[in-house]
N, C-alpha and C positions, 0 to 999 in steps of 0.2 A: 430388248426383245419386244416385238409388236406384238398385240393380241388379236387375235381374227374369231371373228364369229361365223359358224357355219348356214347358210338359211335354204333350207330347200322343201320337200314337201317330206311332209310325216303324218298326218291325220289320210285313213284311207278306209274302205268297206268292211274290207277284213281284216285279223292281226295277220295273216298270211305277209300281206302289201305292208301292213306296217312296218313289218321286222322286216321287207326288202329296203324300205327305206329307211331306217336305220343303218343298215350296214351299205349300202350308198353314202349315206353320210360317215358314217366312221373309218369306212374305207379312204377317202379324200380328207379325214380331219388325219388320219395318219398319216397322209403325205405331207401333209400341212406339216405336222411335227419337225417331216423328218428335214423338213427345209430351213427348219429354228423359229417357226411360229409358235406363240402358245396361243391352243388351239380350244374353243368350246364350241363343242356340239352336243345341243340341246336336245338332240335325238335322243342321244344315249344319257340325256337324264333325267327324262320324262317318259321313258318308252313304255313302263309296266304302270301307269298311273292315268290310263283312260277312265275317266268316268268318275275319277276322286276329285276331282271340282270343272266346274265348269269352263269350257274354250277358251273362255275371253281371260280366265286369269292365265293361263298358258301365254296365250298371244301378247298380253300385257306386261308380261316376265320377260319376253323375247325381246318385247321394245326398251324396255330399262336395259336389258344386259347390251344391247345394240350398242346405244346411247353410249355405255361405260368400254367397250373396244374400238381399237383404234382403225379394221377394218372388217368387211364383211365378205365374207366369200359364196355365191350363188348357185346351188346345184342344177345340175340339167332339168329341166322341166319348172324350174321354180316357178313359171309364168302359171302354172294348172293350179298354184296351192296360193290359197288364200290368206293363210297365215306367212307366207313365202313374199306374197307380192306385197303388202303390210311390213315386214322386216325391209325391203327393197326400198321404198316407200319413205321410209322414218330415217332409214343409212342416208339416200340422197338428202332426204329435209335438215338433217344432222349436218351436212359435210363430210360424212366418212367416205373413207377410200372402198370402194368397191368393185372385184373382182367375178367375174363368168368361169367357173368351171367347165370344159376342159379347155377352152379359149386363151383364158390370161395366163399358163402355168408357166410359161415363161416368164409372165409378167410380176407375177408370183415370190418367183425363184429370184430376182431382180430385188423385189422389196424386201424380202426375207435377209438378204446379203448385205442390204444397205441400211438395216436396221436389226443390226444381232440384238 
């Protein structure tokens, strides 16, 4: 089973926008699942923990866990979020397989099947 990591934007003005973007992502790590990925999204494991340390150890988290899967999956708008383009960034420097939500979902469903 492949592991995919989810990267798209989650820091935003208000928690209003955050918790949209969380469930954006959660939404699409559940498809992920249900297509036999094991799935993290960083969304949902950092969502109630604004302001208990600082950005860069968040963003620095996201580049180790990058590092340790074997691909990355990119939400719509990822290009706006800065922690987003940073995960983009470190997948390509890596070598990881990298995926465009909702574009690749074929492409996706493909890699999922050829790697139970």
């Amino acid at each position: 089973m492949k592991t995919v990591f989810v990267a798209g934007p989650f820091r935003a003005a208000i928690s209003w926008e955050i918790q949209q973007n969380v469930t954006r992502a959660e939404q699409v790590a559940l498809e992920l699942w249900r297509m036999g990925l094991a799935v993290l999204c960083p969304h949902s494991n950092c969502r109630h923990f604004q302001g208990a340390a600082p950005d860069d150890v968040w963003l620095r988290g996201d580049l180790e866990m990058v590092s340790r899967f074997d691909a990355v999956v990119m939400l719509p708008t990822w290009e706006f979020s800065e922690g987003a383009r940073g995960e983009h960034a470190h997948a390509i420097k890596e070598g990881k397989v990298v995926f465009y939500w909702p574009t690749d979902v074929l492409k996706i469903a493909k890699y999922a099947e050829e790697n139970p």
